[in-house]
C-alpha positions as CSV (number, residue, x, y, z in Angstrom):
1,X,0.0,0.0,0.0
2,X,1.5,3.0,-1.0
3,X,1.8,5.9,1.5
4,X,-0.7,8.6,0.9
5,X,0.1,12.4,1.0
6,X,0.7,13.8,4.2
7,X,1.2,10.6,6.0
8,X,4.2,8.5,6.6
9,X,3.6,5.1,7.4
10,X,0.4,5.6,7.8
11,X,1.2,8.0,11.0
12,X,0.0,12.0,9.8
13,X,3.1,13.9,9.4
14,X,4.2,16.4,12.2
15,X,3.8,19.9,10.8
16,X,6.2,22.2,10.5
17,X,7.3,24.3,12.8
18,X,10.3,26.7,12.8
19,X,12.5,26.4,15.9
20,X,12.7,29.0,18.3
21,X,16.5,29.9,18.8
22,X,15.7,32.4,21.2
23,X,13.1,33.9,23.6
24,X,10.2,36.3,22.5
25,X,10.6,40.2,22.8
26,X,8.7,42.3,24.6
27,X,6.4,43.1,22.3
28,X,6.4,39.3,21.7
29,X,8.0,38.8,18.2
30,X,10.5,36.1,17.7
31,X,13.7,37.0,15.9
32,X,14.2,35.7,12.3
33,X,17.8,37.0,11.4
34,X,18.5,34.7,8.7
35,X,15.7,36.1,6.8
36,X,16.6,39.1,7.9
37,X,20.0,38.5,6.4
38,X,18.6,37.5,3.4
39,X,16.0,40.5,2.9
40,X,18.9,43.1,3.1
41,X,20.2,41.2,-0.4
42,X,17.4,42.8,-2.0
43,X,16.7,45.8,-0.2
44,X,18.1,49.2,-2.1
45,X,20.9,50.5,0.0
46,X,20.7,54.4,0.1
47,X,23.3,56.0,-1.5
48,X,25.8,58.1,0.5
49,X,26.1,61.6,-0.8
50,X,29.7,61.8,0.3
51,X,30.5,58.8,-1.6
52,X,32.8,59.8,-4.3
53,X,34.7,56.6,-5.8
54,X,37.9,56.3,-8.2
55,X,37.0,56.5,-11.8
56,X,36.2,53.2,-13.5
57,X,38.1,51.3,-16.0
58,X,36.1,52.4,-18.8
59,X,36.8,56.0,-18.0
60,X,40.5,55.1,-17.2
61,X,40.7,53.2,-20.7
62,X,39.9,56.5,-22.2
63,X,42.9,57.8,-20.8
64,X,44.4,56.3,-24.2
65,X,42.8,59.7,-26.3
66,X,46.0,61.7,-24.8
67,X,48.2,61.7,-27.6
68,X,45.4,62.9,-29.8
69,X,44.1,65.8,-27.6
70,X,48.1,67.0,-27.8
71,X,47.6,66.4,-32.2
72,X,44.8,68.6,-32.0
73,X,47.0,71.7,-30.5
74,X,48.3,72.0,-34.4
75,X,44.8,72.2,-36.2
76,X,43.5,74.5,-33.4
77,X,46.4,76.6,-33.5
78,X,45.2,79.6,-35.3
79,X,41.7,79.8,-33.3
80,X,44.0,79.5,-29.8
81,X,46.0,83.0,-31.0
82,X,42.5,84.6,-31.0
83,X,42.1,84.0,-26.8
84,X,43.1,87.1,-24.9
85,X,46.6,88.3,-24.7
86,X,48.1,88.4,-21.6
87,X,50.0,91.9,-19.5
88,X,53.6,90.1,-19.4
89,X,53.3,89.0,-15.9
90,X,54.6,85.9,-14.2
91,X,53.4,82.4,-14.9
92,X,54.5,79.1,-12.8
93,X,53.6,75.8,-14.0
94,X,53.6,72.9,-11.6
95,X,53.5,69.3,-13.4
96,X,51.3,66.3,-11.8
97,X,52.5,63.6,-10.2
98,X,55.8,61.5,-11.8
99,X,55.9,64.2,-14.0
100,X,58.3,67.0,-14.7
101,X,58.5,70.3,-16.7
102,X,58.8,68.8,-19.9
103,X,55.7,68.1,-19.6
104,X,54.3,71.7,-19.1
105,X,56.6,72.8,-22.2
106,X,53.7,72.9,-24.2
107,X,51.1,74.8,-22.4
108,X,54.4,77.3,-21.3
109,X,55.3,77.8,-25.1
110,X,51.7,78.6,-25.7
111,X,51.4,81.2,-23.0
112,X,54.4,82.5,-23.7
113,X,52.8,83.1,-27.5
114,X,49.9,85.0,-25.6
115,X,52.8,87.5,-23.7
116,X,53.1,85.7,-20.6
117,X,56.6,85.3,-18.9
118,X,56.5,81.6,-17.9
119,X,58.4,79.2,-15.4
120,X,58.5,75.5,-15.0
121,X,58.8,74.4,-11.5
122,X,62.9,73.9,-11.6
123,X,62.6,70.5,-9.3
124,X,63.1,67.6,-11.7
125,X,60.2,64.8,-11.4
126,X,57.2,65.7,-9.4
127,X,57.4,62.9,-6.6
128,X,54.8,64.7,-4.1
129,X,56.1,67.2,-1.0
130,X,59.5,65.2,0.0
131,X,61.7,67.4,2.1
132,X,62.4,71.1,0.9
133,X,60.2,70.7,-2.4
134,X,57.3,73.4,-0.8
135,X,60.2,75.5,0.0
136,X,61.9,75.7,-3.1
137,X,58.7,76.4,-4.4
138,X,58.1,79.4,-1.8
139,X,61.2,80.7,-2.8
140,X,60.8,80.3,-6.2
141,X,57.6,82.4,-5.9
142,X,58.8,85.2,-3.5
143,X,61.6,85.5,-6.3
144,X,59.8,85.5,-9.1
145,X,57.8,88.5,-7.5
146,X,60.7,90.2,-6.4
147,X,62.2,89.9,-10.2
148,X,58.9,90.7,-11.9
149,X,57.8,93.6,-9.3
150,X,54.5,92.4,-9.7
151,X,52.2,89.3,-8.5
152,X,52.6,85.6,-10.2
153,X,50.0,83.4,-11.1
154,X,50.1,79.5,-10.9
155,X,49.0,77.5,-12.5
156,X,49.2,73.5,-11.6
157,X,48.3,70.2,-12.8
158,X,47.2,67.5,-11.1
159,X,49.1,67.6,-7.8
160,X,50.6,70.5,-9.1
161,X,47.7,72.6,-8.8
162,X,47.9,71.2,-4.5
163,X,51.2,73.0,-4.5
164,X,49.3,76.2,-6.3
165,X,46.4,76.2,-3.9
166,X,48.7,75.7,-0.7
167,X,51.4,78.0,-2.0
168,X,48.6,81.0,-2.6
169,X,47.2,80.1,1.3
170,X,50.4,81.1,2.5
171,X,51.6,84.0,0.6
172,X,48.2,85.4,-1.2
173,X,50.1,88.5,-1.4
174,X,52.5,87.3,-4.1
175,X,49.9,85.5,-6.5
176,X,47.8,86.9,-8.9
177,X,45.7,84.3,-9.5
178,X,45.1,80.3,-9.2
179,X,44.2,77.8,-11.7
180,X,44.6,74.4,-11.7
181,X,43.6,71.1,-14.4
182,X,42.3,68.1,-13.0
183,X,43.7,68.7,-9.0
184,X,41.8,66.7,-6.4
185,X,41.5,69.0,-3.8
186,X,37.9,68.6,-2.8
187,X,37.4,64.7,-2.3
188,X,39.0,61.9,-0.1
189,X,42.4,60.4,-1.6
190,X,40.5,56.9,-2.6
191,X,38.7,59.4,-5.1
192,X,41.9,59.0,-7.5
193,X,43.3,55.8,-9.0
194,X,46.8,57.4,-8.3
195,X,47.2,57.4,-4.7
196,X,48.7,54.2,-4.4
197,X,51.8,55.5,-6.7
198,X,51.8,58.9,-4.8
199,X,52.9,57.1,-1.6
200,X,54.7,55.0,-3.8
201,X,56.6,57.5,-5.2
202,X,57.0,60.0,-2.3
203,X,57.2,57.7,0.3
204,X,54.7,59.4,2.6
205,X,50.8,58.2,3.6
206,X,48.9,60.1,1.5
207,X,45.7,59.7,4.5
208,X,48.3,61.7,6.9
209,X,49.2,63.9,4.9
210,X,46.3,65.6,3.8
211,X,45.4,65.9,7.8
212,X,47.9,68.3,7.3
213,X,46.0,70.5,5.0
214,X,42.4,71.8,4.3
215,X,42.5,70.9,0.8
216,X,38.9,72.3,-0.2
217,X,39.3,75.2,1.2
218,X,39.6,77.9,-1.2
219,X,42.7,80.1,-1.7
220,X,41.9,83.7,-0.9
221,X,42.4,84.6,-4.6
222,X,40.7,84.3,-7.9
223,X,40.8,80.5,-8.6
224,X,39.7,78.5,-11.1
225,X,39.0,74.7,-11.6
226,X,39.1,73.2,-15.1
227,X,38.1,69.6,-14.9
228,X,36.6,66.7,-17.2
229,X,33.7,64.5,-16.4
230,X,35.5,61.8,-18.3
231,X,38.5,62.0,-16.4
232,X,39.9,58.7,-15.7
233,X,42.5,58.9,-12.8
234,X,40.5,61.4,-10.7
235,X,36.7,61.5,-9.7
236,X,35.5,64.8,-11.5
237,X,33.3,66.0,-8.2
238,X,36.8,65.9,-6.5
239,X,37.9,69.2,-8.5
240,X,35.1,70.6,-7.8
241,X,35.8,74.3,-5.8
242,X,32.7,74.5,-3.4
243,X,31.5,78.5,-2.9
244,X,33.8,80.1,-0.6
245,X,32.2,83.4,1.4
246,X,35.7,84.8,2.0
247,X,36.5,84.6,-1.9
248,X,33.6,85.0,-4.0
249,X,36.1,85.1,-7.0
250,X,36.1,80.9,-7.7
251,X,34.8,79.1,-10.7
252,X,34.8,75.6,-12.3
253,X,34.8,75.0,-15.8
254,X,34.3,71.9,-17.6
255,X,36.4,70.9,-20.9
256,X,36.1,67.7,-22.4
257,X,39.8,65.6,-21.8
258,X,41.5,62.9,-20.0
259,X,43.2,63.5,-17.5
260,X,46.8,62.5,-18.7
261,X,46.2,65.2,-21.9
262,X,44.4,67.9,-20.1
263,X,47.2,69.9,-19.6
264,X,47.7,70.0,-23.3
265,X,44.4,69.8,-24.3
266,X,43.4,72.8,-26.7
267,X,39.9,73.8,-25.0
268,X,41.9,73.7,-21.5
269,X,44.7,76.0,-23.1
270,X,41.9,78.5,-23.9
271,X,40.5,78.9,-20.6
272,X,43.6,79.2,-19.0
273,X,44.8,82.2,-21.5
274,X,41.3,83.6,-20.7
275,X,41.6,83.4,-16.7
276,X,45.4,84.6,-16.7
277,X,43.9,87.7,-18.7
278,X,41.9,89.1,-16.1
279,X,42.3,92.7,-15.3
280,X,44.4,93.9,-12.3
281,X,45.0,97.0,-10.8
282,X,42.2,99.6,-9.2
283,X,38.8,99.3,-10.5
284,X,39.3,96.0,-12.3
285,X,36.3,94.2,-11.5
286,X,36.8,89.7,-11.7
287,X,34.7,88.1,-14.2
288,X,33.5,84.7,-14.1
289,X,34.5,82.9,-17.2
290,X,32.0,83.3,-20.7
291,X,31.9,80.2,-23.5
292,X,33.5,82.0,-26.6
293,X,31.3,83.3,-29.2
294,X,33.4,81.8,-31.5
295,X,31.6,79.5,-34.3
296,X,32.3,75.5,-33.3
297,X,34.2,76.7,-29.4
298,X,30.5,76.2,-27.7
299,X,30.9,72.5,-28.1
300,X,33.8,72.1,-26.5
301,X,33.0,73.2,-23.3
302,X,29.7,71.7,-22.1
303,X,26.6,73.7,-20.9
304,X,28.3,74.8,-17.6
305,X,24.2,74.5,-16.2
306,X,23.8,70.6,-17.1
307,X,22.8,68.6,-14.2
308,X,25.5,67.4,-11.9
């Protein structure tokens, strides 16, 4: 005779019954955390506002397009002579990280096309703030003011523009203005798929160092960030200047780059010809910057109102 459903033998089955691992509550509900456990798989986490991660490796594939933003330099030549000429004054260059002035020998030739009187940094490979390397740079700055009689601006890449920022905290009455291409000042150091080779390279925990420093705070000059949304070493938020009330005189500007060719990226050379041109002296009055008029330049740097 074969068993029929629900009985075993004959004999009804004993229902079900899950076991009680622990005592009821107080409000007499029996804890279930292994479907508790389970739920949270499928629960949508909220996202954390302050969450700012590394690019991806799409983004840092893209990083590939260098080369070609530098080839486009030659074709945009003649429509980069039309930014605004510059007053003669002092320009210092910092390179990014492993990098040296070779590196800034484009964008230094170009500004020096536009009138500018420009400096590389003079300190070989940038391997972060070893020993002495901010103080050669102070007193490359207090000399360069001393020599020109007038203030400098800086201008830095990558970790360069740290040394800008910093260097303009400490002696805002030497520097003209700041701007800086693709710096991570305003987001933690895992924003940036380069932090690992910057304690690599300079020896140095990058997490104690910036305790050091209030990175997103603004310099109390005219600043300005240019950064990429398809930057593939550093999370674009992280160059991101937030509005300062002691220094109403900050901007960021998008261009579209990588971040290994901003620096010699034709759309980024315009903008910084165009911030080093602002007016000094007594009633010169800071402007933010404008898209050029120019037929073809609007679509090089994106609707500066797009959602973020």
């Amino acid at each position: 005779m074969l068993p029929l459903p629900g009985l075993s033998n004959g004999k009804p089955l004993r229902s079900w019954r899950p076991r009680r691992r622990t005592a009821p509550d107080a409000a007499g509900q029996l804890p279930c955390a292994p479907w508790n456990d389970l739920m949270t798989l499928f629960t949508k986490k909220e996202k954390n506002p302050h969450h700012m991660p590394a690019p991806g490796l799409p983004l840092l594939a893209l990083e590939l397009r260098a080369p070609w933003e530098f080839g486009a330099v030659l074709p945009a030549w003649p429509v980069l002579q039309r930014a605004p000429r510059g007053d003669g004054h002092t320009v210092i260059v910092f390179p990014g990280l492993t990098a040296g002035d070779a590196t800034t020998a484009p964008l230094r030739r170009y500004l020096e096309s536009r009138s500018y009187d420009t400096q590389g940094w003079g300190q070989g490979l940038n391997l972060g703030p070893r020993e002495g390397v901010l103080d050669n740079a102070k007193q490359q700055l207090q000399q360069a003011a001393q020599r020109s009689g007038g203030k400098v601006s800086l201008v830095g890449w990558s970790l360069g523009g740290i040394y800008a920022r910093e260097l303009s905290k400490e002696l805002p009455d030497l520097v003209r203005c700041v701007v800086t291409l693709g710096t991570p000042f305003a987001g933690p150091h895992t924003s940036t798929n380069a932090w690992r080779i910057y304690q690599f390279a300079s020896g140095r925990s990058i997490e104690r160092e910036t305790e050091n420093y209030n990175l997103p705070e603004a310099p109390p000059v005219p600043t300005t960030s240019i950064y990429s949304r398809s930057d593939g070493v550093v999370a674009w938020r992280g160059s991101l200047q937030a509005p300062a009330a002691h220094n109403p005189h900050t901007e960021n500007i998008e261009v579209v780059a990588s971040h290994f060719g901003i620096g010699l990226n034709p759309s980024a050379w315009w903008v910084v010809a165009d911030r080093l041109a602002q007016p000094q002296g007594p009633g010169a009055a800071w402007q933010a910057f404008k898209r050029p008029a120019l037929p073809g330049l609007q679509l090089v740097f994106p609707d500066p109102h797009r959602p973020r």
